[in-house]
C-alpha positions in Angstrom: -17.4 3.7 9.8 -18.2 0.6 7.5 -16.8 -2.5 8.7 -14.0 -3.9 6.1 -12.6 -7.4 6.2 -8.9 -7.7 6.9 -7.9 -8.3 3.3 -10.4 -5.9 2.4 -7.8 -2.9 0.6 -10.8 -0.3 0.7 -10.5 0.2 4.4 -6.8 1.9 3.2 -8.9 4.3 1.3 -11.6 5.6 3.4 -10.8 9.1 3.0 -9.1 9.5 -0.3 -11.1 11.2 -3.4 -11.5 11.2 -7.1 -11.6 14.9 -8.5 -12.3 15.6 -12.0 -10.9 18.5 -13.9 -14.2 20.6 -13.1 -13.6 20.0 -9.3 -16.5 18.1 -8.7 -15.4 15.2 -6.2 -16.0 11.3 -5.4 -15.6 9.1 -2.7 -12.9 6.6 -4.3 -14.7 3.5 -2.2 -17.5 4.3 -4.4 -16.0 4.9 -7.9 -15.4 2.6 -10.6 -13.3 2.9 -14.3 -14.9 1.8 -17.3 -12.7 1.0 -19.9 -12.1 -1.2 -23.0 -9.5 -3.2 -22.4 -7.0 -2.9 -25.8 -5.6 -6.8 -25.6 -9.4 -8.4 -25.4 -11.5 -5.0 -27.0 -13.9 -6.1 -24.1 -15.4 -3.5 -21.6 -13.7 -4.0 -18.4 -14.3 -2.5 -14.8 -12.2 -2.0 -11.8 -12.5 -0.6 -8.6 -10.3 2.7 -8.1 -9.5 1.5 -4.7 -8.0 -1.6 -6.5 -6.3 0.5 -8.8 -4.4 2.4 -5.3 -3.8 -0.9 -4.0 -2.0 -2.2 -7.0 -0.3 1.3 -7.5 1.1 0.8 -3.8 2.2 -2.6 -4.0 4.0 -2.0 -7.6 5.7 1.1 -6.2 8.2 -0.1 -4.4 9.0 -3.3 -6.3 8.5 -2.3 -9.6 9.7 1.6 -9.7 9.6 1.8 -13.2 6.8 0.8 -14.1 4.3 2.8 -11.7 5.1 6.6 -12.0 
């Protein structure tokens, strides 16, 4: 197992996966989203396992927002 930090969220996500609608499967620790962001039109990327942290933290204090 890969030694994380303690703030490091990817240690949360070890064993979750990314599936795509043909089935073929990624480690989410080792996936990325490339997208242009529509405020800036810049290419942006991010981290899915940042993308289940902030999912997780928004849940409960947010509800309406995350869904």
């Amino acid at each position: 197992m890969t030694e994380y930090s303690s703030h490091d969220w990817r240690k949360n996500t070890d064993n979750a996966i990314v599936s795509d609608s043909k089935g073929n499967k990624l480690s989410v620790n080792d996936s990325i989203v490339l997208f242009k962001n529509p405020k800036t039109l810049k290419e942006e990327e991010v981290d899915v396992s940042r993308l289940i942290r902030v999912f997780c933290n928004n849940k409960e204090s947010n509800r309406r927002s995350v869904k």
